[in-house]
MMTF fields as JSON, N, C-alpha, C and O atoms, coordinates in Angstrom:
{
  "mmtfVersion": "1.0.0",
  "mmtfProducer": "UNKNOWN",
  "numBonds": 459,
  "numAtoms": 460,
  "numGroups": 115,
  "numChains": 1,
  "numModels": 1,
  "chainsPerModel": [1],
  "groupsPerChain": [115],
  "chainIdList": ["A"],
  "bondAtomList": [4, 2, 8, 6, 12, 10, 16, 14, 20, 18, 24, 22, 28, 26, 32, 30, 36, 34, 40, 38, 44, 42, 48, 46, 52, 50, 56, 54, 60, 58, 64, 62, 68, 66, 72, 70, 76, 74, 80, 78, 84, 82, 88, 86, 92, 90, 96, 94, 100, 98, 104, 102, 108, 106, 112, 110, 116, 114, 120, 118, 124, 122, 128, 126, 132, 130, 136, 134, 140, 138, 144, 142, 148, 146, 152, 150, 156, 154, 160, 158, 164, 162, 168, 166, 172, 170, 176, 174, 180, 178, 184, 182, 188, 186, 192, 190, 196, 194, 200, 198, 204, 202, 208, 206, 212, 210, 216, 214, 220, 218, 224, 222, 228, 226, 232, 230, 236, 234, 240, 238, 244, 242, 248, 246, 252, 250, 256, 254, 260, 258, 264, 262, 268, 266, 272, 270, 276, 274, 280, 278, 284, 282, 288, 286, 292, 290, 296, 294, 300, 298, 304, 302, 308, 306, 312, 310, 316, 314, 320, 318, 324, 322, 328, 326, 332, 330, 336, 334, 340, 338, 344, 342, 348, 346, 352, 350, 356, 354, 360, 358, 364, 362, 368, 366, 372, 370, 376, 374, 380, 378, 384, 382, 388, 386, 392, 390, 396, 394, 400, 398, 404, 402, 408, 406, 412, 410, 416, 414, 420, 418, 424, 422, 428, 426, 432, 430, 436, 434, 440, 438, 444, 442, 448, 446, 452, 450, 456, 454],
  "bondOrderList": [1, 1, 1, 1, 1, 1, 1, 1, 1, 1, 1, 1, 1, 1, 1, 1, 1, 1, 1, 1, 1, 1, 1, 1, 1, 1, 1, 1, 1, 1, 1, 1, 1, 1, 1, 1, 1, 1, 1, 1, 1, 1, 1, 1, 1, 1, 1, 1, 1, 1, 1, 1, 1, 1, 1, 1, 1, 1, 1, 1, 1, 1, 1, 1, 1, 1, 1, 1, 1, 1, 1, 1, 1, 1, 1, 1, 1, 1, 1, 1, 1, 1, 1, 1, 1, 1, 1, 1, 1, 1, 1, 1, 1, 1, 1, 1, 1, 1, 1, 1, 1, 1, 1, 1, 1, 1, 1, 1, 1, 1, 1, 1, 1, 1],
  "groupList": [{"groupName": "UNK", "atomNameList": ["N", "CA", "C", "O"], "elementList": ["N", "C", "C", "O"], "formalChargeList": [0, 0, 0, 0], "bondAtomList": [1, 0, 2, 1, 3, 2], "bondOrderList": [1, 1, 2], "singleLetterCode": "X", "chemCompType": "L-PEPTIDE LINKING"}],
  "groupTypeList": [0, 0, 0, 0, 0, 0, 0, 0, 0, 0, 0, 0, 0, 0, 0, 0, 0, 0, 0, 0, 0, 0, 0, 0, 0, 0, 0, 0, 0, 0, 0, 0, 0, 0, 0, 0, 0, 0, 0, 0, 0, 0, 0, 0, 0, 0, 0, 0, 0, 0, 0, 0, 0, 0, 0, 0, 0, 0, 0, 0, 0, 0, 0, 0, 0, 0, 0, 0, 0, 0, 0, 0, 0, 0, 0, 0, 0, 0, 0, 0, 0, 0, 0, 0, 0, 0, 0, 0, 0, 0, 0, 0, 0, 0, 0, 0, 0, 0, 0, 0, 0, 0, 0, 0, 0, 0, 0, 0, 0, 0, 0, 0, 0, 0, 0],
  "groupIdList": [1, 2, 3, 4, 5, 6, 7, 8, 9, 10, 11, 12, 13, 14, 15, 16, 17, 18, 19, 20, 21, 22, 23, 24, 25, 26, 27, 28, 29, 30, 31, 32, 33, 34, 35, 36, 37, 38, 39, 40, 41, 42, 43, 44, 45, 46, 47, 48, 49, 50, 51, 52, 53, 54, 55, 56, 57, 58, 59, 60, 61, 62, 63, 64, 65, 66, 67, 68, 69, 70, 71, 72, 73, 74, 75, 76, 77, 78, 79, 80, 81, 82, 83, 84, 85, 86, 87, 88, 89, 90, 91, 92, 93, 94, 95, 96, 97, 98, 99, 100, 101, 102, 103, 104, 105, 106, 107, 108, 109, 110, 111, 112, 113, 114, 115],
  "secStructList": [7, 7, 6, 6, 6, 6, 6, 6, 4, 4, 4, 1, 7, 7, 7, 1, 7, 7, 1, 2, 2, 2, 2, 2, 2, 2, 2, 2, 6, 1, 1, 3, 3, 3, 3, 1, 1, 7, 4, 4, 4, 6, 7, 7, 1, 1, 6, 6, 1, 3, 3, 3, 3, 7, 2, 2, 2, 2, 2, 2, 2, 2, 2, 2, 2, 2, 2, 2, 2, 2, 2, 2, 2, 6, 6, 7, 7, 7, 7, 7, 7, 7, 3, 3, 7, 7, 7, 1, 6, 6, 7, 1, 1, 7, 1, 7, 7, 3, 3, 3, 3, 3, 1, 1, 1, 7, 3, 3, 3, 3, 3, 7, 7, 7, 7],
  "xCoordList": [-30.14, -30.254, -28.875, -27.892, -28.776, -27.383, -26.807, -27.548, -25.793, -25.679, -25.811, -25.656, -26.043, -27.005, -28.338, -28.992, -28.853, -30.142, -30.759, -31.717, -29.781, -29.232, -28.869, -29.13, -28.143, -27.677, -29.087, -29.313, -29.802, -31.198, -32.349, -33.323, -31.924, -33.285, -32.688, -32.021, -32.737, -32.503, -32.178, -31.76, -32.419, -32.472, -31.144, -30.619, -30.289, -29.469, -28.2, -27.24, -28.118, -27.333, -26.622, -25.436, -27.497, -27.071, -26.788, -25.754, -27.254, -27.321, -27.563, -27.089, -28.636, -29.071, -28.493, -29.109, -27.434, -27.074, -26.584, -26.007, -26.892, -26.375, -25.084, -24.303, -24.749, -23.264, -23.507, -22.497, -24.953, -25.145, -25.316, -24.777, -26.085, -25.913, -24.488, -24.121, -23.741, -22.309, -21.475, -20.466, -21.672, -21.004, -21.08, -20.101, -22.136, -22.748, -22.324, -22.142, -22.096, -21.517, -20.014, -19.504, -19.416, -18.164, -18.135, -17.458, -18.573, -18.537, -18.822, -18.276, -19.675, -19.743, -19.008, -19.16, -18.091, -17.202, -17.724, -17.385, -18.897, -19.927, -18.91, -19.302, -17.85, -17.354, -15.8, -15.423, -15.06, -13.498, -12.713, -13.162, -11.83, -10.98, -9.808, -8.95, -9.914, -8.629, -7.985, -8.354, -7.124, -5.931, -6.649, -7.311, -6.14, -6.386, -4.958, -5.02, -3.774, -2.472, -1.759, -1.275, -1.42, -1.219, -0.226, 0.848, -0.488, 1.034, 2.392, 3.573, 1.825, 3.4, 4.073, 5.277, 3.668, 3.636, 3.926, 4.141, 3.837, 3.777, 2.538, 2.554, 1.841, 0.384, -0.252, -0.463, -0.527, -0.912, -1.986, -2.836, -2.413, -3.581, -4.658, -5.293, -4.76, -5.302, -7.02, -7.299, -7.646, -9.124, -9.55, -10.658, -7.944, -7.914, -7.592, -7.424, -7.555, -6.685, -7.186, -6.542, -8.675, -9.178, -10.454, -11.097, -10.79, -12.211, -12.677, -11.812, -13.897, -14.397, -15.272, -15.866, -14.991, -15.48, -16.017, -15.471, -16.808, -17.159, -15.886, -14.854, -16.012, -14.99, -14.198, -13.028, -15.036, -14.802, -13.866, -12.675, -14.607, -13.899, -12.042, -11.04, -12.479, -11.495, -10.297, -9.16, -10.445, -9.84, -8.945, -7.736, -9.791, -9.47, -8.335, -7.281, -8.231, -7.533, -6.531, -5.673, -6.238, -5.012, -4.534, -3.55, -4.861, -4.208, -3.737, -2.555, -4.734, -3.684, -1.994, -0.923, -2.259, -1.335, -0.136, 1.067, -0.846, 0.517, 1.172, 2.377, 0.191, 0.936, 2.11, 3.298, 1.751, 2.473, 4.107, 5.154, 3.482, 4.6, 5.631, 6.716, 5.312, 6.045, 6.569, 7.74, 6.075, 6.885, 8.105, 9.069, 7.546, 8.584, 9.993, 11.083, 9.685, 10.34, 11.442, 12.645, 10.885, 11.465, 12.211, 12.757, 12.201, 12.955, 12.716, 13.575, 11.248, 10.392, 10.067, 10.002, 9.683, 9.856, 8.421, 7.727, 7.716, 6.288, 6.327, 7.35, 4.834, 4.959, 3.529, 2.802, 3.106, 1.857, 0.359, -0.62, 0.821, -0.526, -1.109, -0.596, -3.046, -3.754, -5.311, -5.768, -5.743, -6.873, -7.928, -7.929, -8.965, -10.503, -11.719, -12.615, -11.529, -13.403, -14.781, -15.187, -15.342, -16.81, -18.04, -18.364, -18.536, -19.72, -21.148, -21.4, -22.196, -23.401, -23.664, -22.695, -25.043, -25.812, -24.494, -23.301, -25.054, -24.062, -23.425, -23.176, -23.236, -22.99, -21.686, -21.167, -20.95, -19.48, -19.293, -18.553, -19.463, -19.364, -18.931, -19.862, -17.95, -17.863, -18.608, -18.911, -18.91, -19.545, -18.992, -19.547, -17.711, -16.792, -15.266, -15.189, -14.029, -12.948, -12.089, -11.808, -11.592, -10.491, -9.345, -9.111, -8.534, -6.967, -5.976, -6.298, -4.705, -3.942, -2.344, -1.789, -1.909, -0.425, 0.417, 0.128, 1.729, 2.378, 3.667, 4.287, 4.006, 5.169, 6.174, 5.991, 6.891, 7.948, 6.998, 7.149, 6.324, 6.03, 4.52, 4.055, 3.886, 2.928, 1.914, 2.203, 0.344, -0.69, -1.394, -1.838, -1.237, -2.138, -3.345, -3.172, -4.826, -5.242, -6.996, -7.455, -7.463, -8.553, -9.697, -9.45, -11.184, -11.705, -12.972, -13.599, -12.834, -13.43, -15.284, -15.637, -15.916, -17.477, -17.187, -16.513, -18.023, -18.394, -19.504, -19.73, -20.641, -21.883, -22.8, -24.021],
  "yCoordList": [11.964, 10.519, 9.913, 10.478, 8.981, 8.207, 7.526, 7.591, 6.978, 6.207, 4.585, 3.814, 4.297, 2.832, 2.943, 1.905, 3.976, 3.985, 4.047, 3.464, 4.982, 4.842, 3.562, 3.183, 3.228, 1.669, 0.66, -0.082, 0.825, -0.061, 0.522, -0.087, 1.768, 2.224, 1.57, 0.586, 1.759, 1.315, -0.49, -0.765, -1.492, -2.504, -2.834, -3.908, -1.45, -2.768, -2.129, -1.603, -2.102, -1.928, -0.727, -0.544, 0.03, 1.817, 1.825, 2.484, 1.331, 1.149, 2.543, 2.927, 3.22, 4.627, 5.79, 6.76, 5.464, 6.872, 8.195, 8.105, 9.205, 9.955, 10.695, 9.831, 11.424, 12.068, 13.109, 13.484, 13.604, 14.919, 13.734, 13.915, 12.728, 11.743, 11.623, 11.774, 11.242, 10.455, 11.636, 11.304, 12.914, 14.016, 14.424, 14.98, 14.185, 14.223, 13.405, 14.135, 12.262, 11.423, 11.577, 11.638, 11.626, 12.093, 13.343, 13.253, 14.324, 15.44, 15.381, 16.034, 14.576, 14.27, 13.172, 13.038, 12.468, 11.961, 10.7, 10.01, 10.497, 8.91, 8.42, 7.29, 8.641, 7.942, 8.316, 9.465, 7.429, 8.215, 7.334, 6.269, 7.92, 7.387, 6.961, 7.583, 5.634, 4.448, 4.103, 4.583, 3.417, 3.157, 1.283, 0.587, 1.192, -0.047, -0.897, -1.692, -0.294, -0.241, 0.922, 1.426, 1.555, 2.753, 3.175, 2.591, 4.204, 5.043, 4.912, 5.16, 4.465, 4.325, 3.031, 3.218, 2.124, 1.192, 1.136, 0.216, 2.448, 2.611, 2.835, 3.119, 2.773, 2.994, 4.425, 5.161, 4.581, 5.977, 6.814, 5.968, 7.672, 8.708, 8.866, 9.904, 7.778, 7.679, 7.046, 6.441, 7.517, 6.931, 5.321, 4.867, 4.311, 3.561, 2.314, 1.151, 3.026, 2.971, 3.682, 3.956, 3.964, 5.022, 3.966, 3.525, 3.585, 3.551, 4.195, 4.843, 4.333, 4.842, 3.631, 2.584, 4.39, 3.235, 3.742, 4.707, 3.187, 3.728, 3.978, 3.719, 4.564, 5.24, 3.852, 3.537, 3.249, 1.781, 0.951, 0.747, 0.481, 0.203, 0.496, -0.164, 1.778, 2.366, 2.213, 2.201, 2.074, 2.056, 0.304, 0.095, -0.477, -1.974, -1.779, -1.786, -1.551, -1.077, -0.395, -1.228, 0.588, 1.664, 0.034, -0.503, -0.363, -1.137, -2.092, -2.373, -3.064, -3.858, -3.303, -3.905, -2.106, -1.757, -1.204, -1.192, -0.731, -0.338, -1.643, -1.731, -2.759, -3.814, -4.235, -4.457, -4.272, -4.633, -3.539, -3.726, -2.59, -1.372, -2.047, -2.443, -2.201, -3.021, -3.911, -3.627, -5.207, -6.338, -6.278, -7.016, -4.911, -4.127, -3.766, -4.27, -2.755, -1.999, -3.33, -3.187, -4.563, -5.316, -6.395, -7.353, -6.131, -6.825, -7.775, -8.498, -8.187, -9.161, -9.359, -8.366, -10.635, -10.789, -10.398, -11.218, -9.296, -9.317, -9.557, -9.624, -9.734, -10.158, -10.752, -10.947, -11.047, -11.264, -10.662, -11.268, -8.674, -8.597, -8.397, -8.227, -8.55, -8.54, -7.657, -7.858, -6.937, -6.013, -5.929, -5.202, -6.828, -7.216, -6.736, -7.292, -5.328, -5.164, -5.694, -5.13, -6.254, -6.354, -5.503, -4.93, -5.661, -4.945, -5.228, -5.976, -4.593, -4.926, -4.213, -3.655, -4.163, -3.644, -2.83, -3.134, -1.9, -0.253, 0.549, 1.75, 0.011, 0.563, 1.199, 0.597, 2.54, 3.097, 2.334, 1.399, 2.264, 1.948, 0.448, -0.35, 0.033, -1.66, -1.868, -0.992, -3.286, -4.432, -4.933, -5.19, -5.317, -5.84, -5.54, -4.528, -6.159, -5.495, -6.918, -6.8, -8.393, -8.879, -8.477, -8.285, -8.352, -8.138, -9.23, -9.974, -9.312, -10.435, -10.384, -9.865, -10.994, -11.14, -11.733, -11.756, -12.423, -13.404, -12.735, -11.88, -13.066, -12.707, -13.643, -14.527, -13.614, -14.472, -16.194, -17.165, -16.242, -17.6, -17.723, -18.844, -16.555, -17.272, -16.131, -14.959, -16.67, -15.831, -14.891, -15.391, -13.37, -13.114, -12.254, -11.585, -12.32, -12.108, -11.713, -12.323, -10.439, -9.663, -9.547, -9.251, -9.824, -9.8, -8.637, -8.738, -7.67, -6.371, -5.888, -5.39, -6.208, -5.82, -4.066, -3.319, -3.852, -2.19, -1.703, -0.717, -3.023, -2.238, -3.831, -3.892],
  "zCoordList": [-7.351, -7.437, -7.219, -7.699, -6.638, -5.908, -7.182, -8.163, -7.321, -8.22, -8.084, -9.031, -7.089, -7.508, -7.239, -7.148, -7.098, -7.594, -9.328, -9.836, -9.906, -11.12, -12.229, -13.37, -11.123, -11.595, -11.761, -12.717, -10.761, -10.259, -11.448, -11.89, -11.755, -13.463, -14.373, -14.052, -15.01, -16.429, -16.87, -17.995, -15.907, -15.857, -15.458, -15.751, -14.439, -14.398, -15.933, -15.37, -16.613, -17.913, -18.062, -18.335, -17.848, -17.911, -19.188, -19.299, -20.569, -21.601, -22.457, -23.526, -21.403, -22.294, -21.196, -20.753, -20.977, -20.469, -21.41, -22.494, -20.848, -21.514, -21.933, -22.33, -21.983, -22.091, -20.743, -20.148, -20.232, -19.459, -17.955, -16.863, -18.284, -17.107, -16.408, -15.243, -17.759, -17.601, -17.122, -16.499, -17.274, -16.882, -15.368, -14.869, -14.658, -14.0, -12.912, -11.937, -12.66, -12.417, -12.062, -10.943, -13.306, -12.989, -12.272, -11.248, -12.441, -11.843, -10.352, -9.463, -10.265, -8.555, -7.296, -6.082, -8.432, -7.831, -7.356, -6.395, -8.499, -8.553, -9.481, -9.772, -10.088, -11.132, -11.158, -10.928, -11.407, -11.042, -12.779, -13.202, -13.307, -14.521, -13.95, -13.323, -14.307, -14.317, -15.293, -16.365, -15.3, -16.73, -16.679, -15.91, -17.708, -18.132, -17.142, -16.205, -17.861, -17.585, -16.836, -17.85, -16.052, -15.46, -15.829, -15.968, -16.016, -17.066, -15.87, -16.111, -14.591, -13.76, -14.888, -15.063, -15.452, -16.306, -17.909, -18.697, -18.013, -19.391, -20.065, -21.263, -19.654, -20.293, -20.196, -19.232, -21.813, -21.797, -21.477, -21.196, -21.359, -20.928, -22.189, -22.372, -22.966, -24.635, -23.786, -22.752, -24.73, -24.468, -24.499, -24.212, -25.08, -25.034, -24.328, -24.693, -23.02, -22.183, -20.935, -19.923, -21.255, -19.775, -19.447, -20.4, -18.096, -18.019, -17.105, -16.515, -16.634, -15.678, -14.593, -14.848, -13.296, -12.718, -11.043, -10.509, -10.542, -9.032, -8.619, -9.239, -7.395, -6.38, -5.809, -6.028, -5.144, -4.791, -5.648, -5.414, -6.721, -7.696, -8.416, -8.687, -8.439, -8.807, -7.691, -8.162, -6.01, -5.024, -5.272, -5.172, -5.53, -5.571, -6.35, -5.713, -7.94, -8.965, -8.316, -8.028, -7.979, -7.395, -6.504, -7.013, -5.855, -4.666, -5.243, -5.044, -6.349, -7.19, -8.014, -7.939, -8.687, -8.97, -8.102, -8.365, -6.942, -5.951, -5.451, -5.218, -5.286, -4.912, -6.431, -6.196, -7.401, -8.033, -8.644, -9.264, -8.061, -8.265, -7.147, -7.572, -5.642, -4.465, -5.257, -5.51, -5.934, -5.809, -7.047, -7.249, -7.859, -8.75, -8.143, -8.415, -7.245, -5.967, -5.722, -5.942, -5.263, -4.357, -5.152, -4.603, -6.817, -7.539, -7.898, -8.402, -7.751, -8.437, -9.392, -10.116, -9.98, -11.954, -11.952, -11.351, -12.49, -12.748, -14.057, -14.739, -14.548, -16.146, -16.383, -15.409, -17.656, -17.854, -17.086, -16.65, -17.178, -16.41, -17.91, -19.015, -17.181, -17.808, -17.135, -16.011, -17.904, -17.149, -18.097, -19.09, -17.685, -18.911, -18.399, -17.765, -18.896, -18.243, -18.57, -19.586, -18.265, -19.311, -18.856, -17.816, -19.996, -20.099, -20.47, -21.416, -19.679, -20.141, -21.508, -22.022, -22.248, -23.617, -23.815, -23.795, -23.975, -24.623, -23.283, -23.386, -22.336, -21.213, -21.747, -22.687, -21.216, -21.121, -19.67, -19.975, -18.776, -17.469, -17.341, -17.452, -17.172, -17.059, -15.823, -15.013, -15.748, -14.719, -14.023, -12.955, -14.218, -13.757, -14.159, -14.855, -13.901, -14.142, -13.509, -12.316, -14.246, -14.008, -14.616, -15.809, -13.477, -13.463, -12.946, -12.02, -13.598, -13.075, -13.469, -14.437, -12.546, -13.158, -12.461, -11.265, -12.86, -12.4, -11.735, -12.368, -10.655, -9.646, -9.46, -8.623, -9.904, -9.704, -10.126, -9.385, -11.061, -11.59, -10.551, -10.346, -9.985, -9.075, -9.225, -8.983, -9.764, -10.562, -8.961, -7.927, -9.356, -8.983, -9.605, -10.624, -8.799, -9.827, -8.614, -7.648, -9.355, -8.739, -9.763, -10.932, -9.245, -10.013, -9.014, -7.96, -10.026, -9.191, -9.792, -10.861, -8.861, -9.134, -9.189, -8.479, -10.359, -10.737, -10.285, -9.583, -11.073, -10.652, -11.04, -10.894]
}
């Protein structure tokens, strides 16, 4: 089973997944672990601080942060990021994923569909 077919059972929520589902998933490379904050950043490898998220997803994320690693690189004031996943019922899986942060006084800011 694909994983938005997956996504399309359970209403949509993925509310009752399992741990053998959720393994499953990851294991097939339907699901990849992201940092909230990326430890290039300081942010640690803590469960508090991990989500999981489509391949896709997860791609958007890497690119925000490499961009912001660049405007690091290039001696730019970064500052005020911020990374808010939400979630449906009991889902582990976020829905979405806004991220943002200010560059030299000027917001940028991604707001990334999961599922």
């Amino acid at each position: 089973m694909g994983l938005f077919s997956f996504f399309k059972s359970k209403e949509g929520t993925l509310s009752h997944l399992t741990q053998e589902q959720f393994d499953d998933l990851l294991s097939t490379g339907q699901l990849e672990k992201i940092y909230l904050i990326d430890t290039r950043f300081g942010g640690s490898d803590s469960n508090d601080n991990v989500l999981y998220v489509t391949k896709e997803a997860a791609e958007i994320k890497k690119q925000f942060d490499a961009d912001l690693e660049n405007y690091i690189n290039m001696g730019r004031k970064v500052q005020g990021y911020m990374c808010l996943p939400s979630y449906k019922g009991k889902s582990r899986i976020p829905t979405s994923i806004s991220i943002q942060a200010n560059v030299d006084n000027e917001l940028f800011r991604r707001d990334i569909r999961v599922w």
